[in-house]
C-alpha positions in Angstrom: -6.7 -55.8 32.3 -6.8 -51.9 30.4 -10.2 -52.3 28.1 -8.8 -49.2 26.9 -5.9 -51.1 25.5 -7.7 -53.5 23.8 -7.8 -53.4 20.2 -11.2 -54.4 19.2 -12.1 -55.9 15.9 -14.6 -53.8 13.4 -16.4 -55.6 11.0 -16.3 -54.9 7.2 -19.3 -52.9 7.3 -18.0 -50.3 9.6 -14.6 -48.3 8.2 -12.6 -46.8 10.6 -12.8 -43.2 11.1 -10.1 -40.8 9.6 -8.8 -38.1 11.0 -11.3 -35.6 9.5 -14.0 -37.5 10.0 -13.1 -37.6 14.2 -12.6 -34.0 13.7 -16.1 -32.9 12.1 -17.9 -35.3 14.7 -16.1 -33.5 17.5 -16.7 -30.3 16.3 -20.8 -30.9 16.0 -21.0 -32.6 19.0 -19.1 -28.8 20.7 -21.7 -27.2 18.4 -24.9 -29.3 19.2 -26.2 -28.9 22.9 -27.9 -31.8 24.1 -31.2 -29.9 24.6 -30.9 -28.7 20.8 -30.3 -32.3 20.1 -33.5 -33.5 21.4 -35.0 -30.8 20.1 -34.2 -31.8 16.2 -35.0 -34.9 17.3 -38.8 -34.2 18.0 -41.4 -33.9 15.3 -42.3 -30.1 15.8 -40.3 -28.7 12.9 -37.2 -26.2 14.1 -35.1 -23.5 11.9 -31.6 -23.4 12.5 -28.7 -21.6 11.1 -24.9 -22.3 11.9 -22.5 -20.1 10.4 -18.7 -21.2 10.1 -15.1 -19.7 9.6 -14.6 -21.8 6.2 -15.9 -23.3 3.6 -13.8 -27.3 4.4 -15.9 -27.0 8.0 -19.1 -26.6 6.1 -18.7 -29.1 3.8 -17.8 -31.2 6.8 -20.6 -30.3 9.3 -22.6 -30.9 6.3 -21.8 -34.2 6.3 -22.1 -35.0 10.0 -25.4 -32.8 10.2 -27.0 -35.3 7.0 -26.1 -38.6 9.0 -26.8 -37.5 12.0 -30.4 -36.4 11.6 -31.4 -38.2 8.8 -35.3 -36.8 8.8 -33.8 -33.1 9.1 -33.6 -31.1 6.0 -29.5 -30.1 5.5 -28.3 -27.2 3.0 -24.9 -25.6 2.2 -24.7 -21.8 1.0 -21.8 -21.4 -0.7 -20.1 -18.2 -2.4 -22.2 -15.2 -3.6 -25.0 -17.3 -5.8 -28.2 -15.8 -4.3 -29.8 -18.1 -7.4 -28.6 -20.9 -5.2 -30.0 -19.0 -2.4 -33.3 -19.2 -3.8 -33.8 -22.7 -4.3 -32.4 -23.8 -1.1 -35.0 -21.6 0.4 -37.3 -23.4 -1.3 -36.2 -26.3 0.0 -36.1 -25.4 3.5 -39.0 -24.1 3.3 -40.7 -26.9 1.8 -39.5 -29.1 4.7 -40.8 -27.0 7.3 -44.1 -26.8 5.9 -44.1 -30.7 5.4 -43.3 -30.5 9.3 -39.3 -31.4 8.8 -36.8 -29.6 10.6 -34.2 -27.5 8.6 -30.8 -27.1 9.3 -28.1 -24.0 7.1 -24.8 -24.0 7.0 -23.0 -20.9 5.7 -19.7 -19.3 5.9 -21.1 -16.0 5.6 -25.4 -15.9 6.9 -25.7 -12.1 6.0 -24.4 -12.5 2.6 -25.7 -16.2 1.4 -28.4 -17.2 3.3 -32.2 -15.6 2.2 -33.5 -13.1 4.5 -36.6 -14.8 4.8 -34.8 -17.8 6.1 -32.7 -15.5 8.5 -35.6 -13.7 10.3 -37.2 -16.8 10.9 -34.4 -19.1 12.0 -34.9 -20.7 15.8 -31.5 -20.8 16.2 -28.1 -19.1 14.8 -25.2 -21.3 16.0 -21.3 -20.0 15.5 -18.9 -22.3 14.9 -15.4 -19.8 15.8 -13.1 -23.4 16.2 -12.1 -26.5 17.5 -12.0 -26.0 21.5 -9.0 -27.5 23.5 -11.1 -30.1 25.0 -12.4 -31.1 21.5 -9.0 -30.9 20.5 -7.2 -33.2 23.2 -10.3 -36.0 22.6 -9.4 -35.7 18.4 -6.0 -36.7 19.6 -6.9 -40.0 22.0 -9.3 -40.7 19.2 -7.1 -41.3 16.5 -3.8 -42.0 18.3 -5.8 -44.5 20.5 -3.8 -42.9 23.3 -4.1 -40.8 26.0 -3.2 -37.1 26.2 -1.5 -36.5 29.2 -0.5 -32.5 28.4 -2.0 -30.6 25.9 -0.3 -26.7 25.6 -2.1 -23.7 25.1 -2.4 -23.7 21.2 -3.8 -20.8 18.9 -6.8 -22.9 17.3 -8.7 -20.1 15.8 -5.7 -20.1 13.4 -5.7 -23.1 12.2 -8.3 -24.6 9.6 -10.3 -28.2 9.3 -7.4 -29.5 6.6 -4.2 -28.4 9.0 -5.7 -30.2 11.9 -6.2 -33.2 10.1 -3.0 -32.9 8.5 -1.4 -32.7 12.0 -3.2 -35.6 13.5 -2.4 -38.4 12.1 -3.1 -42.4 13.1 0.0 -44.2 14.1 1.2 -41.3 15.5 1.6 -40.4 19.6 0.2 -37.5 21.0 3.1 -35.7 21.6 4.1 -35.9 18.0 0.8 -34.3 17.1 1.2 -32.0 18.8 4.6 -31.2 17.4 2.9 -31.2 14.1 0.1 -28.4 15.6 3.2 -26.0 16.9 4.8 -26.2 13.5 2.3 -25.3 11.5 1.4 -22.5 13.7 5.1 -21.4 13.9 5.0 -21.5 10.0 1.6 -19.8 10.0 3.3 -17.0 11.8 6.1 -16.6 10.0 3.8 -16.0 6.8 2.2 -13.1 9.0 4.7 -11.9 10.6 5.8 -8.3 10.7 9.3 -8.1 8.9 12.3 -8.0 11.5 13.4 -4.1 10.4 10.1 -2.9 11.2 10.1 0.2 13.3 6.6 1.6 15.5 5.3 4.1 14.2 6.3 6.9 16.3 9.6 6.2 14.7 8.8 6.9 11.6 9.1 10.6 10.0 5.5 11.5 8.6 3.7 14.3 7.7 1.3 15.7 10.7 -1.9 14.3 8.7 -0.4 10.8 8.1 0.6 10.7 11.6 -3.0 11.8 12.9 -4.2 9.2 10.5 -1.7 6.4 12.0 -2.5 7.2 15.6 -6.2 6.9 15.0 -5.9 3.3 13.2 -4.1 2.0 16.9 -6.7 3.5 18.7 -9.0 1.5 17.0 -7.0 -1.5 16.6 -7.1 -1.6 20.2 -11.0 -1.0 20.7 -11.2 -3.8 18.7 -9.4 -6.2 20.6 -10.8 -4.9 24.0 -14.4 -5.2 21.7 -15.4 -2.3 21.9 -16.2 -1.5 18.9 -17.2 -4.2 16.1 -15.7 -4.5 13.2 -18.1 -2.3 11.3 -16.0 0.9 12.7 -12.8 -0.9 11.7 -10.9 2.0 9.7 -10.4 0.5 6.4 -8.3 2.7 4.3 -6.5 3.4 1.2 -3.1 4.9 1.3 -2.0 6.7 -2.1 1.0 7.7 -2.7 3.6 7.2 -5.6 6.3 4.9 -5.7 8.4 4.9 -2.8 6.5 7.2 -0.7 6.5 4.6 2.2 2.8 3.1 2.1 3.8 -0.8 3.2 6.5 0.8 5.8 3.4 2.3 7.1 1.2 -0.6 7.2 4.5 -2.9 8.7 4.7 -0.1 11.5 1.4 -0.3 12.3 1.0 -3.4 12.6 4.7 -3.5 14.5 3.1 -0.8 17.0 -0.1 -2.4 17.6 1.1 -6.2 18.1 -0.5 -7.6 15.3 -0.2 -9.8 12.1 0.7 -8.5 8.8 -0.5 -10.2 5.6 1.1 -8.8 2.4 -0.4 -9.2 -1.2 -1.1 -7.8 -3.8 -3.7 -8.0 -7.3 -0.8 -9.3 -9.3 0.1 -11.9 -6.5 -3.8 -13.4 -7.3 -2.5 -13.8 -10.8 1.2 -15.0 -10.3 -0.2 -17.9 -7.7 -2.9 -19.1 -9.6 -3.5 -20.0 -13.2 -4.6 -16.7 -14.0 -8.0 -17.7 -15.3 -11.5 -16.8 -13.6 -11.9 -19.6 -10.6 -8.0 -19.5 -10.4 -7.8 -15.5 -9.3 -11.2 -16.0 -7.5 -9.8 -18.5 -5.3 -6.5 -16.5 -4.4 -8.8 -13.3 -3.4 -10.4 -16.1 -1.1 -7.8 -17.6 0.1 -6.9 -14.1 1.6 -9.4 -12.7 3.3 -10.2 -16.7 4.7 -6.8 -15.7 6.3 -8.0 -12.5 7.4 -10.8 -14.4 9.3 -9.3 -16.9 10.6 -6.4 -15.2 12.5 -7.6 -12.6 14.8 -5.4 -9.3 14.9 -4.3 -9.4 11.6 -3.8 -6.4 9.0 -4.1 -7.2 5.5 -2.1 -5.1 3.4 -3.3 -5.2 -0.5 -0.7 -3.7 -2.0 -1.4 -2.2 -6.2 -4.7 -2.0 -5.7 -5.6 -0.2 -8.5 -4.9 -3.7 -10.4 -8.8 -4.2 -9.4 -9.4 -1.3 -12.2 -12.7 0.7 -12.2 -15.5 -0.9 -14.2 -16.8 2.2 -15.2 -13.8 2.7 -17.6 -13.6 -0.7 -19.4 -15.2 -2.1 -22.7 -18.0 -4.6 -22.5 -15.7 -7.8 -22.9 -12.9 -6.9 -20.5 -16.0 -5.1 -17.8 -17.9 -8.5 -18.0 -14.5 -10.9 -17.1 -13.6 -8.6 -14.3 -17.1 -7.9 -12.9 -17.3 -11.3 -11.5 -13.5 -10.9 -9.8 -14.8 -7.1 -8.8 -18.1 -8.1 -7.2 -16.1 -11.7 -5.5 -13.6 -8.5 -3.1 -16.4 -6.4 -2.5 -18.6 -9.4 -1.3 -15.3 -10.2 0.8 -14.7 -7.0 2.2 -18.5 -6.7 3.0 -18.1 -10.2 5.0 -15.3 -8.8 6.7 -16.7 -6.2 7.8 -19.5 -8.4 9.5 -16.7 -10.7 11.4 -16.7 -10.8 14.7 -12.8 -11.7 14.4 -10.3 -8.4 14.6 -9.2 -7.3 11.6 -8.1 -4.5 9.6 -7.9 -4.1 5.9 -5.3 -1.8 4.2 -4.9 -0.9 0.4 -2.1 1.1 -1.3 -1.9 2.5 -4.9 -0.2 5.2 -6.9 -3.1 5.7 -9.1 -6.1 6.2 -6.6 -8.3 7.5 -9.8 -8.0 4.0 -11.2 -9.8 2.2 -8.7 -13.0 0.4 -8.6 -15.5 3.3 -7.2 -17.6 0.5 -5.5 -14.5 -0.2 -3.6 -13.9 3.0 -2.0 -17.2 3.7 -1.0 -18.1 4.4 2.4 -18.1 1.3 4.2 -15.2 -0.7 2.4 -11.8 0.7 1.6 -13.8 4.3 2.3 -11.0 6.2 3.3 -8.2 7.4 1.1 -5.4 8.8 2.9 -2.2 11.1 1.2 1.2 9.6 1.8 3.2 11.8 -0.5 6.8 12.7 -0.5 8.2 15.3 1.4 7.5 18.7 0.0 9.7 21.0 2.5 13.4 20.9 3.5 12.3 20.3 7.4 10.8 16.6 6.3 13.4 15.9 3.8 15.7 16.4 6.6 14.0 14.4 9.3 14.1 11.4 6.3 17.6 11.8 6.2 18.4 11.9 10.0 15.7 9.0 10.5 18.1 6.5 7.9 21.2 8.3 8.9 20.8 8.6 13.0 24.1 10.2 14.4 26.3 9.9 11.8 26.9 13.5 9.9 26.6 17.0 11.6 23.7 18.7 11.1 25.9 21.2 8.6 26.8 17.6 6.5 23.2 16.7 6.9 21.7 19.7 5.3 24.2 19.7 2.4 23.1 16.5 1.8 19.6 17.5 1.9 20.2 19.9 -0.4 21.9 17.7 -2.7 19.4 14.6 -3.3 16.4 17.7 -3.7 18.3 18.5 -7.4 16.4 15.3 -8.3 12.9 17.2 -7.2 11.6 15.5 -4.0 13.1 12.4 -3.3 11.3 9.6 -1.3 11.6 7.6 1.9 12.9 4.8 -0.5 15.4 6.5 -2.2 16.7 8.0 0.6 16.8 4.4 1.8 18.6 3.1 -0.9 21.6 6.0 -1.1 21.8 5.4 2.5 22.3 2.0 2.5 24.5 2.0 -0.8 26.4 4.6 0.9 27.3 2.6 4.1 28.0 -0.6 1.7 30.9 1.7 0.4 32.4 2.4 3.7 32.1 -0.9 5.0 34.1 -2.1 1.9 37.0 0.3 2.3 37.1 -0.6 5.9 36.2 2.5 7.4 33.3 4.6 9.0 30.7 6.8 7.0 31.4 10.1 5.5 29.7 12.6 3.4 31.3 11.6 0.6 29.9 8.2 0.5 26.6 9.4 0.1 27.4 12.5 -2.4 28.7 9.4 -4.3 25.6 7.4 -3.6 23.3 10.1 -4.6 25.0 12.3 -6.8 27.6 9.5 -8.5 30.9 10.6 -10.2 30.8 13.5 -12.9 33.3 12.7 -15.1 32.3 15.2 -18.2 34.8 17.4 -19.4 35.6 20.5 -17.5 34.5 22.7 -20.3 31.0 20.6 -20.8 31.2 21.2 -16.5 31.3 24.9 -16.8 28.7 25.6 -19.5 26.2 23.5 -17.4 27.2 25.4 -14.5 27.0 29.1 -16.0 23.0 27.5 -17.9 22.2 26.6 -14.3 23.7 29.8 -12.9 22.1 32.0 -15.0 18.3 30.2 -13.4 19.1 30.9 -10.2 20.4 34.4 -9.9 17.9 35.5 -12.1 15.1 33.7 -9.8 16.4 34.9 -6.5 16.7 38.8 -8.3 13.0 38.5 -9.6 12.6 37.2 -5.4 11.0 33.5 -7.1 12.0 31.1 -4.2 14.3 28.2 -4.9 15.5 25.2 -3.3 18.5 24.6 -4.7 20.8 24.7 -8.3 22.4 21.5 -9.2 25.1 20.8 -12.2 24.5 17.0 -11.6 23.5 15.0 -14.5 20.3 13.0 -14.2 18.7 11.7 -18.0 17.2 14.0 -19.8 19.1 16.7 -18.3 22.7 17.8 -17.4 22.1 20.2 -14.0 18.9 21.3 -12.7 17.4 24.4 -10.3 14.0 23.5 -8.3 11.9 26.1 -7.7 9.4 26.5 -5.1 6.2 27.8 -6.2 2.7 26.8 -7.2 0.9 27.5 -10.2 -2.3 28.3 -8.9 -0.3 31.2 -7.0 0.9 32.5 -9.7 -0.7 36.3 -11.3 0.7 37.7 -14.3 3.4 39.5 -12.9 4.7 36.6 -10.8 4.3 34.4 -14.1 6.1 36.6 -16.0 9.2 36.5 -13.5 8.5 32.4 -13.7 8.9 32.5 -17.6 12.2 35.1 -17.6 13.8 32.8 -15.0 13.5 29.9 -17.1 14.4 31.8 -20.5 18.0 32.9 -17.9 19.6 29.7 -18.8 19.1 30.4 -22.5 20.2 34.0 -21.7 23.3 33.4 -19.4 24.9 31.1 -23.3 24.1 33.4 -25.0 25.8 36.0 -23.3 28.2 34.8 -21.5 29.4 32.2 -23.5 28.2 33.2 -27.0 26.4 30.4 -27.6 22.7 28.8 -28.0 22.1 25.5 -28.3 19.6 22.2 -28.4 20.4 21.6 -25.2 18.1 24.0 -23.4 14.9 22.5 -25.0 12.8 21.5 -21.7 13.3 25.4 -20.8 11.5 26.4 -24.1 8.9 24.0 -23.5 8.5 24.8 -19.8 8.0 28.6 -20.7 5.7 28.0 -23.5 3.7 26.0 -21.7 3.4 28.8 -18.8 2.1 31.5 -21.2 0.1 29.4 -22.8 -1.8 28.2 -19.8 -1.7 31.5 -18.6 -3.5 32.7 -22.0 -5.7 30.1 -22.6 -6.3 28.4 -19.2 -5.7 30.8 -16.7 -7.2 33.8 -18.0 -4.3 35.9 -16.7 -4.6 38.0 -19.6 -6.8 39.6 -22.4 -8.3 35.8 -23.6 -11.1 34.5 -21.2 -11.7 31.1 -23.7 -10.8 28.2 -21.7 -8.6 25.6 -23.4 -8.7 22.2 -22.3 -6.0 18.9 -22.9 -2.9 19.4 -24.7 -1.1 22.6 -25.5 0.6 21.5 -28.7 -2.6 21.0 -30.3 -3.9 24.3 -30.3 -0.3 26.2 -30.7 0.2 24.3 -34.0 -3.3 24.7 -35.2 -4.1 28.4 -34.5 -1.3 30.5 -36.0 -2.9 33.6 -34.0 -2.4 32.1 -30.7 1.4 31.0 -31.8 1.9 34.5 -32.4 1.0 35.9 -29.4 3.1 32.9 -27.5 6.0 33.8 -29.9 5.4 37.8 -28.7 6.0 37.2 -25.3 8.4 34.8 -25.2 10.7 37.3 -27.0 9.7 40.3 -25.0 10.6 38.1 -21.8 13.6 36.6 -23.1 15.2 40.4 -24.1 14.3 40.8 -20.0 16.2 38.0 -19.3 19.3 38.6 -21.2 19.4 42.8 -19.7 19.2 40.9 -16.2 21.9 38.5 -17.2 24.1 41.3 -18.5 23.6 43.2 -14.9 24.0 40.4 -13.3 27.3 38.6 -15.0 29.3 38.4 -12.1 27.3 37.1 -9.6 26.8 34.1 -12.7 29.8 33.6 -13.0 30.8 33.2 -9.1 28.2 31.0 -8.6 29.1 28.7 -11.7 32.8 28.6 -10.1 31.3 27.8 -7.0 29.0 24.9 -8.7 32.1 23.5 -10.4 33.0 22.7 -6.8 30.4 21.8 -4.7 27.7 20.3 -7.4 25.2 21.8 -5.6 24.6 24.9 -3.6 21.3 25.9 -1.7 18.6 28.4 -2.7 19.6 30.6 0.8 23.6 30.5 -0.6 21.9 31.7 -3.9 20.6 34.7 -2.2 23.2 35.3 0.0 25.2 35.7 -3.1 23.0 38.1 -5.2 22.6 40.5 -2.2 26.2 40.5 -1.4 25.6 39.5 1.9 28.1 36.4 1.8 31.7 35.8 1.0 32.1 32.0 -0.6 34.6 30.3 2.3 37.0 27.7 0.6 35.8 24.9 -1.5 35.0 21.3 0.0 38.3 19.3 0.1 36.6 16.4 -2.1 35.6 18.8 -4.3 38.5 21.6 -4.6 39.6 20.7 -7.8 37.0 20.8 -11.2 
C-alpha cells in the first residue's frame, strides 16, 4: 500500500490549501533558513528586512510571515508614502523595544523603508523567485502527484498570480507545466523584438548615433557578465522628429544585443487604463514591474514628452500630474537600484517639453540627436540601405536628388516610398524600376503644360541666380507639394551668413519673382513665401543680427515690429527693392541659361545643384531627356 496515494480526510476546521497559498509557503520556507528560523523563534529581539520583485509576493509573504511567527512584529511598505513609512517605523520600533522581533517586507528597501530601520536591520533577505525545486514541490502539492520531469523554465519571469494561475488542482503535472511554457511563450512574444528588425551595424546612422549605439552594447553586455550594476546602465533619451528612426534604433539594439524589447508609450498609460489618477499610476507600474521582472530587457517609452515639465503648468493641472511625475521618477530611481539587467530608453520630438527632474543625471540623463540626414552621402546610404541592389548608383542618386525637393526626408519616408514603390511593381507583375519610386515620391504631375513651365522658369530663375552668386544648392524641383508648386533647397546656415553673403541669400530668393517678371511678364500671389522668406532675412539681419548699422536686438516675432514701427518698414522696404533691381539685372544676363534649365525641369522634375552649376559655367551639354519623362 502507497500512503502517498491515500486521500486523507481534513476536518472542517482545516481548508485545503489553494494554489497561492502552497506557493507563498514554498517561497518563505526557500526564503527562511532554518538557523534564521530559530532565531525568530527566540526571545532576543531580531531586525529583518526582505525585499521582493512585486507587490502580489509581499502581500503574500506577509501573510505567511503573520501566521507563521505569531509574536514577531510584520509590516508591508508599499509605494512611495514615506507617511506610511513613518508609522511603521514606529511600530517596528516599538516592538523591538518591547523585546519583539520585527520583520519588513518591501518591494523596493531603498525607497520605502526608513533609513533608521535600514541601518539597523540584522538581516536583508532577497526574494529574486520561485526556485525549480520550490517549483517542482508546488506542483506535487496541489496536483497530489509526483513530478517526474520538470524543464528548465525562465521563473524570474513569471509573477506570484501566473504561477498560481498555471497550477491548478485537478490538473497533472505535465499539464502544468504546459500552462508554465505558455505563458512564458506569450510573455515573450509581448517582448519580443519585431521580426524585420535589423542589428545595428546594419543600420545607416550618423557617426555620433553610431558611437552612441555601440556604447549602449558594450554596456548591455557588462551588465549581464555583472560587471557593472545597474547604476552605470546608460539610460537615454533619443530626440529626434517624426520619423527620424528612434524605435528602429531601440528594436536594433535590442536585436544586436539579444535582449527583450518592451514598447509603450505615455499615451498607452492613458488608452489602457481609465485615465484617471490610480488608473495611469498603475499602467506606469505595471511597466517597469516588467522591467524588473525580466532580466535583459530594454524598455522603450516612446512620446515621452507626454510626461510634460512641471515647471511650465498652472497650479491645478501641476498638482494632478505631480503625483504621476514623482510615481516614474520613484520608478526609474528603483530601477536603477535593481540588481536585474535592464535598460531604459525614451524618445521624443520635443525634448524642451520634458520633465527636467527626468533628465537629470542619474535617470533618463542622457539626451542623444537622432536627426535626419543633413548631407547627400547619408541620404544616399538611406536609400541604398531600403533599396539594396536594385538601381545603379546613377538611378540611385537621381533618386536622392529627387525626394531632397521635399527638404530632408527621413528614414521613414524613405521607408514608405520604398515600399509603396515595390507594391507597384509587384502589381504590374514585374521587377522595380526608377520610375516606381519617382511615382512613389514625386506622384503624377498632371497640371497644365503652361502652369508646368511658369513653375519651372520661377524655380529656374532661384537656382541660376544662387549658383552665379556661388550660394550652394541641393537641388531645384518643379514638384508640387502643399503650399507650394516647385521648390530649390539651399544649403547654408544662417549663423554663417555676413552681409554680403546675406544679401546674395535675399537676391536669390527675390530671382523667382524676377525670372516672371521678365521672362514671362508677369507677377503674381503665387510667390508669397519668397517675399516673406527675404523679409524675414533683412529683418533679422537688422534687428537680430546686427549685420548692419542697428545694434538693438529684437526678440519673437518679426511681424510685430515691421507693422508697428513704420521706420523699420522703410528701411526693410529699401532694401528689398535695391536687391530685387539686382535680381532682375542678373535675370536679364542670365535669360538663357533660365530658360534651358526650365526646359530641362519640364522633363526631368528635378535636376541637381552640381547640373545647376554645370549649366551656368557652361561646362555641360544637357544629354537627352529620360524616356519616362521626354515628353512635357
Amino acid at each position: 500500500m502507497t500512503l502517498s496515494r491515500i486521500s486523507m480526510p481534513k476536518s472542517d476546521d482545516e481548508p485545503t490549501p489553494n494554489s497561492t497559498e502552497i506557493l507563498s509557503r514554498l517561497a518563505l520556507d526557500q526564503l527562511i533558513t532554518k538557523t534564521l528560523d530559530a532565531r525568530l523563534k527566540e526571545e532576543n529581539p531580531l531586525l529583518v528586512l526582505i525585499a521582493v520583485k512585486s507587490p502580489s509576493w509581499a502581500r503574500a509573504l506577509r501573510e505567511q510571515l503573520t501566521r507563521r511567527y505569531p509574536q514577531t512584529c510584520v509590516r508591508s511598505y508599499k509605494g512611495d508614502k514615506r507617511s506610511a513609512s513613518s508609522q511603521e517605523e514606529d511600530h517596528l520600533l516599538l516592538a523591538l523595544n518591547d523585546g519583539q522581533s520585527g520583520i519588513g517586507v518591501s518591494t523596493d528597501i531603498v525607497a520605502q523603508v526608513p533609513e533608521a530601520l535600514r541601518n539597523s536591520a540584522d538581516f536583508t533577505l532577497y526574494f529574486a523567485g520561485l526556485s525549480p525545486v520550490s517549483l517542482r514541490k508546488a506542483i506535487g502539492l496541489v496536483t497530489g502527484q509526483p513530478v517526474r520531469r520538470l524543464p528548465k523554465l525562465r521563473l524570474d519571469g513569471l509573477d506570484l498570480a501566473d504561477l498560481a494561475a498555471a497550477i491548478r488542482p485537478g490538473s497533472t503535472p505535465a499539464q502544468c507545466i504546459k500552462r508554465l511554457q505558455l505563458t512564458l511563450e506569450r510573455k515573450a512574444s509581448d517582448l519580443g523584438v519585431p521580426d524585420d528588425a535589423v542589428p545595428v551595424s546594419a543600420l545607416p546612422l550618423s557617426p555620433e548615433v553610431r558611437a552612441w549605439s555601440e556604447e549602449v552594447l558594450t554596456s548591455l553586455r557588462l551588465l549581464e557578465e555583472g560587471k557593472i550594476s545597474m547604476r552605470r546602465s546608460p539610460f537615454s533619451v533619443l530626440a529626434g522628429p517624426t520619423g527620424s528612426g528612434k524605435s528602429k534604433l531601440a528594436e536594433a539594439i535590442a536585436k544586436a544585443a539579444g535582449w527583450q524589447l518592451i514598447q509603450t508609450s505615455a499615451q498607452d498609460w492613458f488608452d489602457r487604463s481609465d485615465g484617471f489618477l490610480g488608473g495611469v499610476a498603475r499602467q506606469t507600474n505595471s511597466f517597469f514591474q516588467s522591467l524588473e521582472n525580466n532580466p535583459k530587457t530594454i524598455g522603450f517609452v516612446d512620446e515621452i514628452e507626454a510626461i510634460p515639465d512641471r515647471a511650465t503648468m498652472d497650479e491645478r493641472n501641476r498638482e494632478w500630474w505631480t503625483t504621476i511625475v514623482t510615481g516614474i521618477l520613484v520608478q526609474v530611481d528603483r530601477l536603477r537600484r535593481s540588481p536585474t539587467p535592464a535598460l531604459l530608453i525614451g524618445a521624443t520630438n520635443y525634448p524642451e517639453r520634458v520633465d527636467s527632474a527626468l533628465l537629470r543625471h542619474g535617470r533618463l540623463g542622457r539626451l542623444v540627436r537622432v536627426e535626419p540626414p543633413r548631407d547627400l552621402a547619408a541620404i544616399t546610404d538611406i536609400f541604398r540601405y531600403y533599396l539594396k541592389e536594385d538601381l545603379r548608383d546613377d538611378e540611385l542618386l537621381r533618386l536622392v536628388h529627387m525626394s531632397m525637393a521635399f527638404g530632408h526626408p527621413t528614414p521613414a519616408s524613405v521607408e514608405n516610398w520604398v515600399g509603396a514603390a515595390r507594391v507597384a511593381a509587384m502589381a504590374a507583375g514585374r521587377s522595380l524600376t526608377l520610375l516606381d519610386l519617382e511615382t512613389a515620391i514625386g506622384g503624377t504631375d498632371d497640371r497644365p503644360h503652361a502652369e508646368r513651365y511658369r513653375v519651372a522658369i520661377h524655380e529656374a530663375g532661384h537656382a541660376v541666380i544662387a549658383a552665379h552668386l556661388d550660394v550652394p544648392i541641393s537641388s531645384v524641383s518643379i514638384i508640387g507639394q502643399p503650399g507650394s508648386a516647385g521648390s530649390m533647397l539651399a544649403e547654408i546656415r544662417t549663423t554663417d551668413l555676413d552681409r554680403h553673403s546675406l544679401e546674395h541669400l535675399v537676391t536669390v530668393a527675390l530671382a523667382g519673382r524676377a525670372a516672371d517678371q521678365i521672362l514671362l511678364g508677369l507677377s503674381d500671389a503665387a510667390a508669397t513665401s519668397d517675399l516673406k522668406l527675404a523679409t524675414r532675412l533683412l529683418f533679422n539681419a537688422h534687428f537680430v543680427w546686427g549685420l548692419y548699422d542697428h545694434l538693438t536686438a529684437i526678440e519673437g516675432d518679426t511681424k510685430g515690429p515691421l507693422v508697428l514701427d513704420p521706420e523699420a518698414r522703410g528701411v526693410i522696404d529699401a532694401k528689398l527693392q535695391e536687391l530685387l533691381v539686382r535680381a532682375q539685372s542678373l535675370v536679364g544676363e542670365h535669360r538663357e541659361s533660365i530658360e534651358r534649365l526650365a526646359d530641362a525641369l519640364l522633363r526631368a522634375r528635378v535636376i541637381s545643384g552640381t547640373a545647376v552649376r554645370d549649366l551656368v559655367l557652361k561646362s555641360r551639354v544637357w544629354g537627352p531627356a529620360p524616356r519616362e519623362r521626354a515628353k512635357p
